[in-house]
N, C-alpha and C positions, 0 to 999 in steps of 0.2 A: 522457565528458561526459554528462550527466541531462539528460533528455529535455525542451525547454521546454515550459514550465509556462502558456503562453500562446495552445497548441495541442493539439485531440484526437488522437491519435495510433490508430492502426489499421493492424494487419496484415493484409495483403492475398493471398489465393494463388489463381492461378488457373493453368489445365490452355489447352496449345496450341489455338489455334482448330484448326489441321489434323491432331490425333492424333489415329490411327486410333479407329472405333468401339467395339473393344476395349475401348482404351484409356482413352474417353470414359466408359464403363460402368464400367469398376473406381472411375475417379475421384466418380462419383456415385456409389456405395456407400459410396467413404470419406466422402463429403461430408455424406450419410447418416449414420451413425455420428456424427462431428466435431457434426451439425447436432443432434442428437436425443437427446443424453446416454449412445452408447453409446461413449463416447472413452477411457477410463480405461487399456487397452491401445495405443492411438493416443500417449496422453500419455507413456506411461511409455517408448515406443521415441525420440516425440521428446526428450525430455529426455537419454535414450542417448546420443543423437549430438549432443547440446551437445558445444563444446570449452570453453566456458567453467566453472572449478568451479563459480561461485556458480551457474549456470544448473543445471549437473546436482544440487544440493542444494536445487532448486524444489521443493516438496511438491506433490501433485494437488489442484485446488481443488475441495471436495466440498459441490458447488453441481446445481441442474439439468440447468445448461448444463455444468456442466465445465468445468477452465483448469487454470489453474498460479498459483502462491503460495499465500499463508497465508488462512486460513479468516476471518480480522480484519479486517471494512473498513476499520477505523480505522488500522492501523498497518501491515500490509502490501502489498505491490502486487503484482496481480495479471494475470491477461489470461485473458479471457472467451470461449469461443466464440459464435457469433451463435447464438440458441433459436429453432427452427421453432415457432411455436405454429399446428398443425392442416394439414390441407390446403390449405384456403383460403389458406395464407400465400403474399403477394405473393414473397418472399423467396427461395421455395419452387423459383421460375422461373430463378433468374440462377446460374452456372458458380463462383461463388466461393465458398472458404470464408473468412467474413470474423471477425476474430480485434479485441475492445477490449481496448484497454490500460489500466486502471485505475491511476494513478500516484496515491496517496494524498496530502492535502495537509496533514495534519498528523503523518505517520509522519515516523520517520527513513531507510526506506528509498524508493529513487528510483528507476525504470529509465534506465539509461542507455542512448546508441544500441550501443555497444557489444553489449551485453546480448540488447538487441532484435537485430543484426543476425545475431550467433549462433542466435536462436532462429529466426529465416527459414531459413539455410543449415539448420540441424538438421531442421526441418522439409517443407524441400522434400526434404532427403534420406530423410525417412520416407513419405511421400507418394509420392514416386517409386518408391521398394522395393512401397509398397501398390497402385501404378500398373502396375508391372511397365515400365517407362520411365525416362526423362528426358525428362521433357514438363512438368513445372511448375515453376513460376516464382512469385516472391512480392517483396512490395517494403514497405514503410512506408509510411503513408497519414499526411495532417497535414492538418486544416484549423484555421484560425484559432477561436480561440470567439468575436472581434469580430465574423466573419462572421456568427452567427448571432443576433448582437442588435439594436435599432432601429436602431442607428450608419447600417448601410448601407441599411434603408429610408427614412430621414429625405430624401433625394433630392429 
């Protein structure tokens, strides 16, 4: 089923409140990396542990932030890592690595949840190898796009 079209969709992954300090330290280095454009080896092991073909025939998105799909806003769909710009960045502070999913809206290709939830499973299971653990966790994120226009301040 393709993803509705009615909602931002965002992947989400974050690391146990209670893994050990270790553990907490590898997870920020990956975070690091994922966050800063140094992901290109991160991407290539997640796509690895796709089970789905179409997923493991994603190409690297060879952008700043780095992702997966085709280098074509227009026609391809892609998904973004989140871009630290500087120290100052608020961003800079929170446990996640937070992942957009760009769903084109006049291409022919679509993400389906299917798709996406392959790329969670693949992903935690890279993350985890990078963690030396099983301690993280990821999920699907969806807010409305009504939510973010006058509709619900009109009140």
């Amino acid at each position: 089923m393709e993803i509705l079209q009615t909602h931002i969709h965002k992947l989400r992954f974050k690391i146990d409140n209670d893994a050990p300090p270790k553990y907490m330290e590898r997870w920020k280095e990956f975070k690091y990396k994922c966050e800063h454009g140094e992901n290109k080896n991160i991407i290539e092991q997640w796509i690895y542990n796709c089970k789905l073909e179409s997923n493991k025939k994603l190409p690297y998105l060879d952008r700043c932030e780095g992702g997966i799909g085709g280098n074509n806003n227009n026609i391809n769909k892609q998904i973004r890592f989140r871009m630290k710009w500087g120290d100052n960045d608020p961003r800079l502070f929170d446990e996640d690595v937070l992942l957009s999913i760009e769903n084109n809206k006049v291409g022919v290709e679509k993400w389906t949840y299917e798709e996406l939830d392959d790329l969670i499973y693949a992903f935690i299971k890279t993350s985890n190898y990078y963690v030396q653990a099983d301690c993280v966790n990821g999920c699907i994120e969806m807010v409305n796009e009504n939510s973010l226009s006058e509709y619900y301040d009109s009140d």
